[in-house]
N, C-alpha and C positions, 0 to 999 in steps of 0.2 A: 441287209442287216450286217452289222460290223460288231463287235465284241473285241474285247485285251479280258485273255483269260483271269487274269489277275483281278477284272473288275469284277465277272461275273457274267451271265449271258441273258440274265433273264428268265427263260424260256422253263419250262415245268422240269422240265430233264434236261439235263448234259446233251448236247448235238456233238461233242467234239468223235467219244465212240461210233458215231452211224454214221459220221463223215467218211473215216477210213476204214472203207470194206472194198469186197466182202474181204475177211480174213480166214485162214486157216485155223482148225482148231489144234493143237497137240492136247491128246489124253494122256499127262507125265505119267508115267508109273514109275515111284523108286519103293526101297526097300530101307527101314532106317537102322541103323546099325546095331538095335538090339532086336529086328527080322520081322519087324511088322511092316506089314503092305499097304500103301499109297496109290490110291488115284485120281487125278482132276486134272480137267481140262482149263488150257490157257488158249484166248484167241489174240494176247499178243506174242505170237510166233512166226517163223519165220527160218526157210533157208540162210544163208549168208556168205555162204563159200563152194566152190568143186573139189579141188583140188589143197589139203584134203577137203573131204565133204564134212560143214560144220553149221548147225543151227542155234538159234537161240529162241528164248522166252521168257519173258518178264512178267514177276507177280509183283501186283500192288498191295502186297502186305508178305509181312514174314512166314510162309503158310510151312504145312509139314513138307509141301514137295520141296521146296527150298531149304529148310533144316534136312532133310535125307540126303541131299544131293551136296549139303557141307559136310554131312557127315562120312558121306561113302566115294562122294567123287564122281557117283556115276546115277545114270536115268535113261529111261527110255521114253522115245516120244512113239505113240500112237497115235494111227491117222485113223479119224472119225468119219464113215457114212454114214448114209441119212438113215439106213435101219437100226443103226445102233443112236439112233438121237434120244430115245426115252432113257435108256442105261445112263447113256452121257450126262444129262439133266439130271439123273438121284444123285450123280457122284461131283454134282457141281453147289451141295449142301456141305455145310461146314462143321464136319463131322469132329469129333474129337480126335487123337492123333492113338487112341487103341482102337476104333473103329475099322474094320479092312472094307472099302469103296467095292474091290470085287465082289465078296459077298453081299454085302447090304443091295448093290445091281442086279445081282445076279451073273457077273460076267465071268468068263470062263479064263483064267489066269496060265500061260508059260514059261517056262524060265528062258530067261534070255541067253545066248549062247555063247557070249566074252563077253558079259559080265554080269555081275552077281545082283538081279534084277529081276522082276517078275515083269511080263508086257503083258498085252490083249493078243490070246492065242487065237480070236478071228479078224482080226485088224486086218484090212484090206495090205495096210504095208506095218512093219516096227522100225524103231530106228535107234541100234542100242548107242547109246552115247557115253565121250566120258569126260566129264567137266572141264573145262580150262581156266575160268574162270568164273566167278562171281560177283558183279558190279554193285554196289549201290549207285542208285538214281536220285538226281535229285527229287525231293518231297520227305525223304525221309523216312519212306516206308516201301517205295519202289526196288524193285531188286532186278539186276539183268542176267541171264544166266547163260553163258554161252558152252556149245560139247561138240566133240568130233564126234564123228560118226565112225565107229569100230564094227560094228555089221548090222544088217540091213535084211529084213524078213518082207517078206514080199507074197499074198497068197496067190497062188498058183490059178486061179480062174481072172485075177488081173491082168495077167500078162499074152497081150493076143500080140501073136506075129513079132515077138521078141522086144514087144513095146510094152510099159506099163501103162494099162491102159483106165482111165478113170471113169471111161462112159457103165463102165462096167459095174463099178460100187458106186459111185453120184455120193460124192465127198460133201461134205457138209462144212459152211461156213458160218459166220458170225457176223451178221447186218449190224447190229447195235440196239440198245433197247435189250427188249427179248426178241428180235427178231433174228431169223437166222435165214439163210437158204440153202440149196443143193443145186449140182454141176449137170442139167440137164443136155445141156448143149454143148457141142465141141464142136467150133471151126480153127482148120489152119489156115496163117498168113506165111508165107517164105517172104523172108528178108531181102532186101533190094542187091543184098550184098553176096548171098547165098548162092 
């Protein structure tokens, strides 16, 4: 089968999301600048740098995470495992923006520690950011958001042998559809070059 998205594809659902996976989730957490608390998860995110170390994520619509993060400048990504997958899901409803996603979850909230943020106080890892920019996309309703990373929370039963280690929380991904999966397996390849 062949498709030009422009035409259309047919098919009952969109295949273009469950092409590219698995993806990572970030659960944003910002704070909006009159001190109400934000959370929902994006699975178009993504690394993008080391040096400094700097991620991105892009909403397809103008949501409150993206008004907080014009407003303050700043957000943190949280990284989702698979035990926090039912949390993640209540706070992937489109709540109104006096709603706080922590409590409606049930999730336990910290403040982040450079900068004025609330994150997921058992997040496997947090990653406080602080915006550089804010892109519009084309469509017109797409947004890209990109942040350095200014520090970096990491829980302490992650890290075996001075490695952060993932077999440990089994991170949770985004298939496409509603499907999702988790990180059961780890193998290493060393590089030809290495």
């Amino acid at each position: 089968m062949f498709y030009r998205p422009e035409d259309g594809h047919g098919l009952p659902h969109n295949p273009f999301n469950a092409i590219v996976t698995p993806r990572p989730i970030a659960w944003i957490s910002t704070r909006s600048a009159k001190g109400q608390d934000n959370l929902a998860p994006y699975s178009f995110f993504n690394a993008i740098a080391y040096t400094p170390p700097q991620v991105m994520f892009s909403s397809t619509t103008w949501k409150d995470s993206v008004q907080n993060i014009s407003e303050t400048g700043v957000f943190c990504v949280n990284i989702v495992e698979y035990a926090a997958r039912e949390a993640m899901n209540v706070t992937t409803n489109h709540f109104p923006p006096e709603i706080d996603e922590f409590t409606e979850a049930g999730i336990e909230r910290a403040e982040c520690a450079t900068i004025p943020c609330p994150r997921v106080a058992g997040a496997p890892a947090s990653l406080e950011c602080r915006m550089t920019q804010i892109i519009p996309l084309k469509g017109g309703v797409n947004h890209l958001v990109l942040g350095e990373v200014v520090g970096v929370h990491m829980r302490d039963d992650c890290l075996k042998d001075g490695r952060f280690d993932v077999t440990t929380y089994q991170p949770l991904s985004r298939l496409g559809y509603r499907d999702y999966a988790r990180v059961t397996e780890v193998f290493e390849l060393v590089r030809p070059d290495d």
